[in-house]
Structure formats: C-alpha cells, structure tokens
C-alpha positions in Angstrom: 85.5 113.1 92.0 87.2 111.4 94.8 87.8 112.6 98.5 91.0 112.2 100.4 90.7 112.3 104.2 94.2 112.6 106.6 94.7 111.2 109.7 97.5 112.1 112.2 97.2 109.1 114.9 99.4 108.4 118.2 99.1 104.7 118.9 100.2 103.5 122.5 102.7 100.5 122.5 101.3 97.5 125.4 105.3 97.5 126.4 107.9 99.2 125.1 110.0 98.7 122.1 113.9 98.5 121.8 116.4 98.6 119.4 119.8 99.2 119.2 118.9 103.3 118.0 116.3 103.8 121.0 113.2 103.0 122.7 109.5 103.4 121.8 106.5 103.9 123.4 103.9 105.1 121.1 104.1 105.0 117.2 102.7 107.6 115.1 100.6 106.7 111.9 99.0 108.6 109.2 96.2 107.0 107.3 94.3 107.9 104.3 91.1 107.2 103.0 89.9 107.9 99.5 86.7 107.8 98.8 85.0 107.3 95.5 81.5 106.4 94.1 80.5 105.1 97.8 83.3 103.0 97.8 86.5 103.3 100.1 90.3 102.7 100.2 92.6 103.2 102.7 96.6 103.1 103.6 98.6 103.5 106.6 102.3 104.6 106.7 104.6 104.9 109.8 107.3 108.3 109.1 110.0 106.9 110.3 113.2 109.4 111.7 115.5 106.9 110.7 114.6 108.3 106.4 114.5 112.0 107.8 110.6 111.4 108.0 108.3 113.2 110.4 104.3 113.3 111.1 104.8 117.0 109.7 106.9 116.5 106.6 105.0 113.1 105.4 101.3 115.0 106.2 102.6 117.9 104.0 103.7 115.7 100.9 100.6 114.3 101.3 98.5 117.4 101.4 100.8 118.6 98.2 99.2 115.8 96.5 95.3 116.2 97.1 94.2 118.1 94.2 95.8 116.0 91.9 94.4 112.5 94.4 90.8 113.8 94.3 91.1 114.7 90.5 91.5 111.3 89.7 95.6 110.4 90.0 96.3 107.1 88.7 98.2 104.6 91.1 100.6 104.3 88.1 101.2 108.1 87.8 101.5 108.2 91.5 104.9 106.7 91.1 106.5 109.6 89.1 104.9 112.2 91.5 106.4 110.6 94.7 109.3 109.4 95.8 109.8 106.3 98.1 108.9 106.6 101.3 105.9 106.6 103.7 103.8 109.1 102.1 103.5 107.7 99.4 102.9 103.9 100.8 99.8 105.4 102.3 98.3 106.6 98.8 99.8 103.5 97.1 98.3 101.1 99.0 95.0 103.3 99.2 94.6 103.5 96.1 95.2 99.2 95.6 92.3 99.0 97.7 90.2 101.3 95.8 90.6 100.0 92.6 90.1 96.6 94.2 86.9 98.0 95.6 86.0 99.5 92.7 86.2 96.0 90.5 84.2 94.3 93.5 87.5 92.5 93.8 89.7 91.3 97.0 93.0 93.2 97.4 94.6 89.2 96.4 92.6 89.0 93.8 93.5 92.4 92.3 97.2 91.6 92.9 96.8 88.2 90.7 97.7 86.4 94.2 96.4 83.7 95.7 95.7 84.2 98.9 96.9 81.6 101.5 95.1 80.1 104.9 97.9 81.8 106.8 101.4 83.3 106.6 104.0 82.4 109.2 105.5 85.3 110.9 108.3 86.2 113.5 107.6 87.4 116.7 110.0 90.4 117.7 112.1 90.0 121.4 112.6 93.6 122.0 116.7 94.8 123.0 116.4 94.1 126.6 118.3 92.3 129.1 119.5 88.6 128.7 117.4 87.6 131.1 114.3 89.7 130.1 115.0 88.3 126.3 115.4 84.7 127.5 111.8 85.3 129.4 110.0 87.1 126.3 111.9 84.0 124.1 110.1 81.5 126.5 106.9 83.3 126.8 106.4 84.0 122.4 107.1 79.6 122.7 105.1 78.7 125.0 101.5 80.5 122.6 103.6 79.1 119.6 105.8 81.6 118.3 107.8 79.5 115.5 110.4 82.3 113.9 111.7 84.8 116.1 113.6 87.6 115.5 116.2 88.9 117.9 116.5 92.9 118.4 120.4 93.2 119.6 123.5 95.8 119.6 127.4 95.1 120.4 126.3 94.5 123.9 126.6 90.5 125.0 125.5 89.6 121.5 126.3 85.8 121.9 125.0 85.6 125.6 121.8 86.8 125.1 121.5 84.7 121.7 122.7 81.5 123.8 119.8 82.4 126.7 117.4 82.6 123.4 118.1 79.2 122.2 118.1 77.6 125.6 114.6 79.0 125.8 113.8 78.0 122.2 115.9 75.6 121.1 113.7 74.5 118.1 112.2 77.8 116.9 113.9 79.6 113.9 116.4 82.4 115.1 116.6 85.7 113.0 119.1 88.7 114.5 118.3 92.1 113.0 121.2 94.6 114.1 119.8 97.8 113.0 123.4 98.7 111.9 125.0 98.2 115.2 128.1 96.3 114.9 130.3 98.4 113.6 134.3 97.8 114.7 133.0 94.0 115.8 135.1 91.0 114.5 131.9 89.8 112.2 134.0 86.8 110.5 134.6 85.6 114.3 131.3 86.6 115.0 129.8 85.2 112.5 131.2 81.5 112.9 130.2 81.8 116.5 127.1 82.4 115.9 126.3 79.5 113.2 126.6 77.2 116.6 123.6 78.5 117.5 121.8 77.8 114.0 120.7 81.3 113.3 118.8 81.1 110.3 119.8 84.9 109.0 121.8 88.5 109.8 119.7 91.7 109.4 121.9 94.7 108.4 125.1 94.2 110.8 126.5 97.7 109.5 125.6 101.1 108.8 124.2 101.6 105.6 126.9 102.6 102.8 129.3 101.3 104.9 129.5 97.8 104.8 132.4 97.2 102.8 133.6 94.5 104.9 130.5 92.2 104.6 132.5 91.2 100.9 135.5 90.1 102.5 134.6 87.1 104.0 132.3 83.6 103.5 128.8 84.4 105.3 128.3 81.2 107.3 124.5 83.0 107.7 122.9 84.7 105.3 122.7 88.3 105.3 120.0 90.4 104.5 119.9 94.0 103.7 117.5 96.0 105.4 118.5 100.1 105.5 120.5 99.1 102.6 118.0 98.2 100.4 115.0 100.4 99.4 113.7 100.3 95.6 114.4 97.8 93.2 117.0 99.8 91.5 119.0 98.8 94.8 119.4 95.4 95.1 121.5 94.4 92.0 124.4 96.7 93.4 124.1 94.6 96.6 124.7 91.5 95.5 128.3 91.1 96.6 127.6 91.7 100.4 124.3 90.5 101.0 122.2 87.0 100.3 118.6 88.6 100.8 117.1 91.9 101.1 114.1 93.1 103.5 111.1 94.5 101.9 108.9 97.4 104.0 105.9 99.1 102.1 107.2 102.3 103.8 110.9 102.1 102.5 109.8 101.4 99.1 107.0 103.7 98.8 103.9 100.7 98.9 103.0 97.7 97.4 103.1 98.4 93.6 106.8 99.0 94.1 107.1 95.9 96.7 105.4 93.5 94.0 108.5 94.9 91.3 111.0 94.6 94.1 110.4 90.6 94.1 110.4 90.3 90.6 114.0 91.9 91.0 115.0 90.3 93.6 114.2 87.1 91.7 116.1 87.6 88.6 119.4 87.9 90.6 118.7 85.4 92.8 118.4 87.0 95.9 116.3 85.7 99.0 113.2 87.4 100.6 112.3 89.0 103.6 109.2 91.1 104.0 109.0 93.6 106.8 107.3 96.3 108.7 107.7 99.3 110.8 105.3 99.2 113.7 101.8 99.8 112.6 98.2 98.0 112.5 96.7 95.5 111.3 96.1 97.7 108.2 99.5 98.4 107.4 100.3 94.6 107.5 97.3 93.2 105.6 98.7 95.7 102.3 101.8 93.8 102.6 100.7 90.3 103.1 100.3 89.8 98.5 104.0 90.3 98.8 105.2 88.3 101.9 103.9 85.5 100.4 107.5 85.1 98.3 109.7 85.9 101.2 111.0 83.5 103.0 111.2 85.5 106.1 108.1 87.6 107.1 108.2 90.1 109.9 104.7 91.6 109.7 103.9 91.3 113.7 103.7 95.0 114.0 100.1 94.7 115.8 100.9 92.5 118.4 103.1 95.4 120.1 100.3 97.9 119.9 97.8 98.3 123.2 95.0 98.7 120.7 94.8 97.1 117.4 92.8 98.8 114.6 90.4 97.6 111.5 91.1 95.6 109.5 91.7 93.2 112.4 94.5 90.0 111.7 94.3 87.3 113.5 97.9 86.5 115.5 97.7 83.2 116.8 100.4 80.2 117.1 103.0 82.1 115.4 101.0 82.9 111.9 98.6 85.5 110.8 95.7 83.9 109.6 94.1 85.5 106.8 
C-alpha cells in the first residue's frame, strides 16, 4: 500500500513578478508525496488562473485520485485518469521518482537520460520600466547570466529591448509576450526587432487567435507557448510557429513532456522547455527533458525568497546538476 500526503504551500517571491497579465508576489504550490515500502516520491505543480486552475480545484482532483494512488495506480494508467494540467504533473512526476526510487535508480537514469554537468538557463527581467529592465539586464550580466528572457507588453516594446541590449549586448535575447500584442504591426515589428538579434518570439497573440502569425516570413523564430499544450498540439501548429515551449504543468508532467519531444522532433520543430514559478523541485522533474530544447527557462527558484529541497545550484547563468 502506498500513502499520498497533500500540501497547500504559499511561497513569498524576493521581488515581485511582472507580466503583461499582472503582478506576483507569492506563488502557490501543491506538492505530493507518495510513500511506499520506506521509500519516497514527490511532485510539485503550480495551478495556474491562466488554465482556469485554482489551489482548490487542483487539491480536489487530486484528492479524487487517492484511493486509486494509494491502491497502487500506475504512472501509465495515471494518463487516462487525468487530464493535462497541474494536478496531474504533481502525481506524474511523483510517481517518476518513486519508481526511480524504488529500482535504486536516479530520476536520469530511469528516464534513459544522461545526465549533463549543467544546463544553461535564461534568467527572467520582470515587465518593469525601461530603465528598471536595463538595470536587472545589467545586474543578471554582471553574475553571468548568458540567455535572458525579456517579460514585455505593447508598451515601448523596442525601447526597452534597445536599453536590454545596451546593457547586454552579447547575452542571448529571448521576448516572451504572454499574448500581448494583439492589433501591433508584428511584420514591422518583427524586422525591427531582428536589429537587435533576438534569438526567439514567445507567444505574440492570444491563443486561437493568431491567424496572422501565417501571413508573413518570421525573421525570428516563434515559439508557441499558451498555444501549445500536449503532443496532439503541435503538428496543427506548424504553419505559425518554429518551436513550441514545454511546461510539466501544461502538459500534465514529465511522461507527457518526454512524448512531446519525440513529437516535436518528427515535424521538425525546435525546443523550449519552461516553467511556471516553483522550486527547485519542480525544475529538477523537468531538467530529463530540457536537455533537447534549445531554449531552457527553468529559473523559477531564483525569484523565490526561500528555495526548497531538492536544492539546484544557480550560478553563472546554468543550473548545475
């Protein structure tokens, strides 16, 4: 018999966090831990408003599921009885660990990964003020940040990426829009921006409505991020979009993230792997799969005032493993 244990956490933010839809200040979490045989596995998922999720509605799918958990369900089976989302990340990526636990196995090792020295990841500049983003640019530099990625809305997009690059001019730009630029001129945009060598476009438009990324040449990639969930997305989303953004808590954990890529790959689309904030557990589930993106955004722990176990290591502009 197995046990399953919920947790409900409130986890302060060091600053605050801004993006074009609002500003944080705390994140909430939920963890679970199973327990089996005196060996444990845990998961962490962040609800997120954005997918209609609460604390409330993602702690009662998960309390739905806890007979059948601590009777025994199957990781595999666990598909079928959830649907994507952050509940089911949480018992997903639980349940990898237990099994890997249970084999005397590292997670890597029961992914079939190989598991790297370190893994380069951006450093997010919160929506702020040109100056404030210029500063937070100069300051995620000067302790080695190498990829950032830029948190903007319709307001003095190519000002505040100009400031950026001043104050970084040989980092690797990234702009994530969170769906903000609808009614802007994106093929003048666009070409603007490529003077600035931006290395890729998160999400410019709302989700479903993004018709107008097919009629013109991207002079930067795009990649779809609310767009793009399971794998059963992406090959409709070839036509507007060069890569997609992979988050354990969109797709519902890391045995759907590990058949996203396999996806992704077959239609040639490019990689990003991403998170919602979180701690160091929720990024270390996703690190087997970030390891084929050529974008990583897993820096969710550096914005929290208090990191939690299993502690990654954030230094020069990688996570070292």
């Amino acid at each position: 018999m197995r046990r399953m244990q919920i947790e409900v956490l409130e986890l302060p933010l060091a600053r605050p966090f801004a993006i074009s839809r609002g500003t944080r200040t705390a994140v909430t979490v939920i963890r679970v831990t199973l327990e089996q045989n005196g060996f444990i596995g845990r998961g962490e998922c962040t609800p997120t408003p954005r997918y209609d999720e609460t604390p409330e509605s993602v702690n009662a799918e998960l309390e739905a599921l806890r007979a059948a958990m601590e009777a025994g369900l199957s990781r595999l089976d666990l598909q079928s009885r959830l649907s994507a989302g952050s509940a089911r990340n949480a018992l997903d990526c639980a349940l990898w660990r237990l099994d890997a636990a249970l084999a005397k196995h590292t997670l890597w090792q029961q992914c079939e990964r190989r598991q790297p020295p370190s893994v380069i990841t951006a450093e997010t500049l919160s929506l702020d003020s040109i100056e404030n983003m210029a500063a937070a640019a100069a300051d995620a530099v000067s302790r080695g940040a190498i990829l950032l990625k830029i948190k903007l809305n319709r307001d003095d997009i190519l000002e505040k990426v100009a400031a950026i690059r001043q104050a970084a001019p040989r980092a690797t730009l990234i702009i994530d829009a969170n769906e903000a630029w609808s009614g802007v001129d994106l093929p003048s945009l666009f070409n603007a921006l490529a003077s600035f060598n931006i290395a890729m476009v998160e999400q410019p438009l709302p989700a479903g409505q993004d018709q107008a990324l097919q009629r013109f040449t991207h002079p930067i990639p795009v990649c779809a991020d609310e767009n793009c969930h399971i794998r059963e997305d992406i090959a409709p989303l070839r036509n507007r979009y060069e890569m997609i953004n992979i988050k354990l808590d969109k797709c519902g954990g890391l045995t759907e993230a590990l058949a996203m890529v396999e996806e992704a790959q077959k239609h040639d689309m490019r990689l990003m792997v991403g998170c919602m904030l979180g701690s160091s557990l929720a990024m270390e589930a996703a690190l087997p799969v970030a390891i084929a993106a050529e974008h990583v955004d897993l820096d969710g722990p550096i914005w929290l005032a208090a990191d939690s176990s299993p502690f990654l290591s954030y230094a020069q502009g990688q996570i070292w493993l």
